[in-house]
N, C-alpha and C positions, 0 to 999 in steps of 0.2 A: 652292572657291578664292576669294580675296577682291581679284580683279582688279576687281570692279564697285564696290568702298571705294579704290581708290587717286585719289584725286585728291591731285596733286601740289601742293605748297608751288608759291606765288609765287614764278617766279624776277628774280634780282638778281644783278649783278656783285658779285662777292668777292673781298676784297683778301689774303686769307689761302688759301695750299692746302688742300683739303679736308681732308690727313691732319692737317694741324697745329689745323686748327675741332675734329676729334673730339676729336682728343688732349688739346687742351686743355677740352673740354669734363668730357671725361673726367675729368681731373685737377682739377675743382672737383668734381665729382660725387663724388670718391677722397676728400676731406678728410672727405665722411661716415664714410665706413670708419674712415680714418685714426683721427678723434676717438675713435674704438669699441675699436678690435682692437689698436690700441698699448699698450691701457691695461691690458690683461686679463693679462699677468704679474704687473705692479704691484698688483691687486687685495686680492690678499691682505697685502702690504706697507701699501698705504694704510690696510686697516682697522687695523690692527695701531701704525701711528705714532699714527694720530687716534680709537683707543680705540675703534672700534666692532668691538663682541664677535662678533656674528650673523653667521654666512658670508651670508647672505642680504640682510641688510640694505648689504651690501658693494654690493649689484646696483645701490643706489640712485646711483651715478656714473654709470651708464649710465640709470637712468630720468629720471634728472634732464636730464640732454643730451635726450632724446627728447622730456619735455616744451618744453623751451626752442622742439627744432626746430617742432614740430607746431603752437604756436599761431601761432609766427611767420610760417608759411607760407600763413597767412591774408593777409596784410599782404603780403608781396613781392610779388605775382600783381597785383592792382590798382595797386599803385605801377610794376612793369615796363611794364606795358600803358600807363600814363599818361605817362610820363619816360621812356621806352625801357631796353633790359639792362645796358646798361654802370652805370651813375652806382648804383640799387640792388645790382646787386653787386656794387659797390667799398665800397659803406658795408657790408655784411655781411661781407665780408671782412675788413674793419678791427677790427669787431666782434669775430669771432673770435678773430683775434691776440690781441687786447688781451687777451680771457679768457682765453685759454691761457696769455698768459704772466704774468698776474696768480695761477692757480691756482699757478705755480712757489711761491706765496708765502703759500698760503693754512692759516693756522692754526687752524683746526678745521674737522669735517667739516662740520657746515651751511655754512661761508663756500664750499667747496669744492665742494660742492653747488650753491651760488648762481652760482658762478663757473660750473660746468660746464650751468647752464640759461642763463644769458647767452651763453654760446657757442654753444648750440644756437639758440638767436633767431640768432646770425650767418652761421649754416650754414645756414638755409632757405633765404640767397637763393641758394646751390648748387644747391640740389635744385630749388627753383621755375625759375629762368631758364636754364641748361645746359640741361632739357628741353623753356621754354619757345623756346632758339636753336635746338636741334634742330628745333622742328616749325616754325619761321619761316621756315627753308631745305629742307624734307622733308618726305611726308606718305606716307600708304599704305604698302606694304613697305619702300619705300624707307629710312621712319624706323623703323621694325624692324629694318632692317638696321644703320641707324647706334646707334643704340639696342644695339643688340645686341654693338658693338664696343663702345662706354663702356661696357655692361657687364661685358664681357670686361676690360677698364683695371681697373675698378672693383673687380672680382673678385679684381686682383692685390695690392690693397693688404689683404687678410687673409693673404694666402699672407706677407708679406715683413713687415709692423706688426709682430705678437706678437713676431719675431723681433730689429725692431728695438725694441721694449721689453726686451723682453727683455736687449738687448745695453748698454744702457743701466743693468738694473740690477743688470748686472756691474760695472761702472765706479763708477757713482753710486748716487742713489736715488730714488726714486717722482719725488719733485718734478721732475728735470731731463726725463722724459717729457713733459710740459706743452712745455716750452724746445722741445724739439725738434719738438715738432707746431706751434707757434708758427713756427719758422725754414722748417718745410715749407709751411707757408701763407701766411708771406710770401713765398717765391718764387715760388709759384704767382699772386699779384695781383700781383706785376713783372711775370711773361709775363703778366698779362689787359688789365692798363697798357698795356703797351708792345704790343702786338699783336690783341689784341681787339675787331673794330670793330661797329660798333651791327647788329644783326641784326633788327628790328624793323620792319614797312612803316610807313610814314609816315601810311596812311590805315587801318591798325589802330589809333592811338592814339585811347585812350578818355578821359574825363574823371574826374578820382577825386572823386565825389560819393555819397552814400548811394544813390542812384539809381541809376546806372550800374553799383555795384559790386551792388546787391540785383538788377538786371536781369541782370549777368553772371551770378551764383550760382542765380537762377531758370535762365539757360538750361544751365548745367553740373550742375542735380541732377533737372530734368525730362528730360533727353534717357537715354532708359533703357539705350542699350548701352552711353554712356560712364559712368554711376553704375553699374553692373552689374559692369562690367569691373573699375572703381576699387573697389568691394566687392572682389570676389572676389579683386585683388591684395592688400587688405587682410589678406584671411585668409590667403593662402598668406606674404606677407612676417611676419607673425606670428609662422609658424612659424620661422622665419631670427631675429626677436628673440628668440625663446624657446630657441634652444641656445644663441645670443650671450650671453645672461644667466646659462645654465648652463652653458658652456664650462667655463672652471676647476674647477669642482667635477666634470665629469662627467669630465673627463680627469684633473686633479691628483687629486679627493677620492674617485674609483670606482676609477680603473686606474693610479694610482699612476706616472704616467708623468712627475712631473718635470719637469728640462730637457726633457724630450722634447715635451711640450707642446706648443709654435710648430710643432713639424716637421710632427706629424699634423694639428692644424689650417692647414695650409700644403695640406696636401695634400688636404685637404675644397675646400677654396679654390680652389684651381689646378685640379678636377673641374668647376669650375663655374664656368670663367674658361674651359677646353677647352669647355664645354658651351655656353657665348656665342660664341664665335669659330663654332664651329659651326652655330648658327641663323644666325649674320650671311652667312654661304654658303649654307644650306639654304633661306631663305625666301621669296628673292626666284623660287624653282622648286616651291614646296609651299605656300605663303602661310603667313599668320599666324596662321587657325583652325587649318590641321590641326596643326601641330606643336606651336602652345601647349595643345590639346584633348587631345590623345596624351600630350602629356609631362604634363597636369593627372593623368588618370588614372592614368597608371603611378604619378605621385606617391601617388595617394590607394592603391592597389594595395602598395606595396610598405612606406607606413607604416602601414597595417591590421597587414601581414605581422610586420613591428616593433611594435607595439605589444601582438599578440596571445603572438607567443615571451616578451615580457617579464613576461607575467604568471605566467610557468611556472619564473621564477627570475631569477639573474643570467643577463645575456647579455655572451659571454666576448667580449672584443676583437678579434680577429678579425671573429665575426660582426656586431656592432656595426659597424663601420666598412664593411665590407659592403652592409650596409641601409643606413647614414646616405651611403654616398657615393653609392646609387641615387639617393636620393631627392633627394639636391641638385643630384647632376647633371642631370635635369629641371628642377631649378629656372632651370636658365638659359636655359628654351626656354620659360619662361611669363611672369615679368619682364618683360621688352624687348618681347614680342608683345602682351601685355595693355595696356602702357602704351600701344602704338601705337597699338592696336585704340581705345582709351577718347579719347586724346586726337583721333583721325582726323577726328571731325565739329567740333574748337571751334578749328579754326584761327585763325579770326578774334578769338577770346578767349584765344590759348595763355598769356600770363601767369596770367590768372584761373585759367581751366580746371587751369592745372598745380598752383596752388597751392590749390585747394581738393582737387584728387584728392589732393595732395603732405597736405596735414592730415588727409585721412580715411585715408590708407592708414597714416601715421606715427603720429597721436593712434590709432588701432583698431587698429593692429599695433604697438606699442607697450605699450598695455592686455591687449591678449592674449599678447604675450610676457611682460610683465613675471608676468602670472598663472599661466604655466606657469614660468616661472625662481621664481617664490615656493614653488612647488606642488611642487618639489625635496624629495624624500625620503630621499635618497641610491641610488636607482637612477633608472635609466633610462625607468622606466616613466610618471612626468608627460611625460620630455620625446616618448619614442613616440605617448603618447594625445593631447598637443597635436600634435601633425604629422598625426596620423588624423584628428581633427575639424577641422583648418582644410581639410584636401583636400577633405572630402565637404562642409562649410560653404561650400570658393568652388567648387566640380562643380554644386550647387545654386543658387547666384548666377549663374554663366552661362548655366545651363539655360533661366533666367527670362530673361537679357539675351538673346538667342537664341530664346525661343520654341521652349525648348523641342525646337532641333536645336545639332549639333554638325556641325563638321566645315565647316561652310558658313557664307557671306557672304550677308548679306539680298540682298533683289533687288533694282536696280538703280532700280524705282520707287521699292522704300523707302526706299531711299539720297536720293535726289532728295525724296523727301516729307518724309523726315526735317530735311534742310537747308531746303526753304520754310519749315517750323515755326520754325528760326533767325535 
């Protein structure tokens, strides 16, 4: 059990109800997806107006956003920690808009490319400071549990994207997709404007000097359970970029499914949006190891099983979604638990800490997806053999962050020795 890891966040009076902090946390954290899984009808449209022939090289709208977000998220973490959450993610919000609604207008693909990496630098301060507010008000299962509801949020905006691209380019075309993730994101910074207040302690605030930020980054890549943790997320999230990349082709270009497309990927989505809601009830009575160690395995167990059937032909649709929806529905029970687990000991550093975890998981799960979405043959079989090597790849990285057990929380001295080290 990981009762002897819960050391709770500092607390502080809060001007906002608790459900309205997740929700909205949430819904910054949603404009990642957002960015992603809107776009994926349009895909094939966009190469087709802006001449690029390679189904493959289509994928680069989405590498290009990941690069953006990944180096950005270097830069948030030490700026949040220094000027507090709000004032950095207001200027990346701003950011984003701007890019999104500049692509409405972008006439060839590198501009639109460039457009959609500037947007991702404005989406990092999403991902760095939402998880750094989570852990400024919550720590131990507790932020697993929160964690695990904006995951569940988070989970929704694939289920509903493709569908509202989709519906978009019935009406329109590619370009006004941009427009409308633009109009989604400035709503979302009117509610962070107008309700949002500074989550941050006053005697957390660090100084942004080479110093300070090389002191932070030494104590978030020497403490071994949080680099462990942040690996091993890395390779499982991998696997999540690597069907996002071959989405379209595996469902439009294998199984000829059309309009139908959004619906079955809705419903991969919605397994694993049911699958967060669920840890966020489960964990605070079974802790963090066991069910993110449980559901890592079944993972690695059930995409072997997938990976092994596919080499013995096609695998018919039915069975396909079968296997893919085991394996992602774990996915919601190792996410939010591994985050918690990694950030637990750097409370004191949560801006840094998120944004360096936030670049290794994004830059390394990103490179590894974008190499199994390249690695597309027209079967199923790269995207099965990537989902087997990142399970056994992060089964192996916890091993070592762990010492080698599972199941279980260090002991209470190493807890304690571990933070003097800090």
């Amino acid at each position: 059990m990981d009762t002897q890891v819960q050391q709770p966040a500092k607390e502080m009076a809060f001007p906002i109800p608790r459900w309205e902090f997740i929700a909205l946390c949430a819904a910054l954290m949603a404009l990642n997806a957002l960015a992603i899984d809107i776009m994926l009808p349009g895909l094939q449209e966009i190469g087709a107006s802006l001449g690029v022939a390679s189904e493959n090289h289509r994928q680069y709208v989405i590498s290009a956003y990941f690069g953006g977000l990944a180096f950005a998220l270097l830069a948030y973490g030490p700026l949040s920690d220094r000027f507090g959450r709000r004032t950095p993610l207001l200027v990346g919000l701003t950011i984003y808009i701007c890019a999104a609604a500049g692509a409405v207008f972008a006439p060839t693909f590198e501009t639109l490319l460039a457009l959609r990496f500037i947007q991702g630098i404005g989406a990092a301060s999403t991902r760095v400071i939402a998880v750094s507010m989570v852990r400024d008000r919550f720590g131990g299962r507790a932020m697993a549990e929160v964690m695990s509801l904006i995951f569940m949020v988070f989970m929704v905006i694939p289920v509903v994207a493709p569908s509202i691209g989709q519906v978009v380019m019935i009406f329109a075309n590619w370009h006004m997709i941009f427009m409308v993730m633009a109009l989604i994101a400035a709503a979302i910074a009117l509610w962070a404007v107008i309700r949002l207040p500074e989550t941050q302690h006053p005697e957390d605030r660090r100084d942004v000097d080479l110093g300070s930020i090389f002191q932070g980054f030494r104590i978030v890549l020497s403490n071994r359970l949080s680099l462990g943790y942040t690996l091993a997320s890395t390779a499982v999230f991998a696997a999540l970029f690597g069907f996002i990349n071959s989405a379209p082709q595996v469902y439009i270009g294998i199984y000829h499914l059309g309009y139908w497309f959004p619906v079955l990927f809705a419903a991969i989505a919605g397994m694993m949006a049911v699958s967060s809601f669920l840890n966020s009830r489960l964990v605070m009575r079974f802790g963090m190891r066991r069910l993110s160690h449980g559901a890592l395995i079944g993972f690695t167990i059930v995409s072997t099983i997938w990976f092994v059937i596919s080499l013995f032909g096609p695998v018919p649709l039915p069975l396909f979604v079968l296997l893919f929806a085991a394996a992602m529905f774990q996915f919601g029970w190792i996410g939010s638990n591994f985050n918690a687990i990694a950030m637990e000991p750097l409370g004191h550093i949560a801006g840094t800490a998120a944004s360096i975890q936030g670049f290794i998981q994004t830059l390394g799960g990103g490179l590894i997806g974008a190499a199994v979405g390249q690695a597309f043959d027209g079967t199923v079989t790269p995207l099965a053999a990537g989902f087997c090597g990142v399970g056994l790849m992060a089964l192996v990285l916890v091993l070592i962050a762990e010492r080698g057990k599972l199941f279980t929380a260090p002991s209470a001295h190493q807890t304690v020795s571990a933070e003097a080290a800090h």
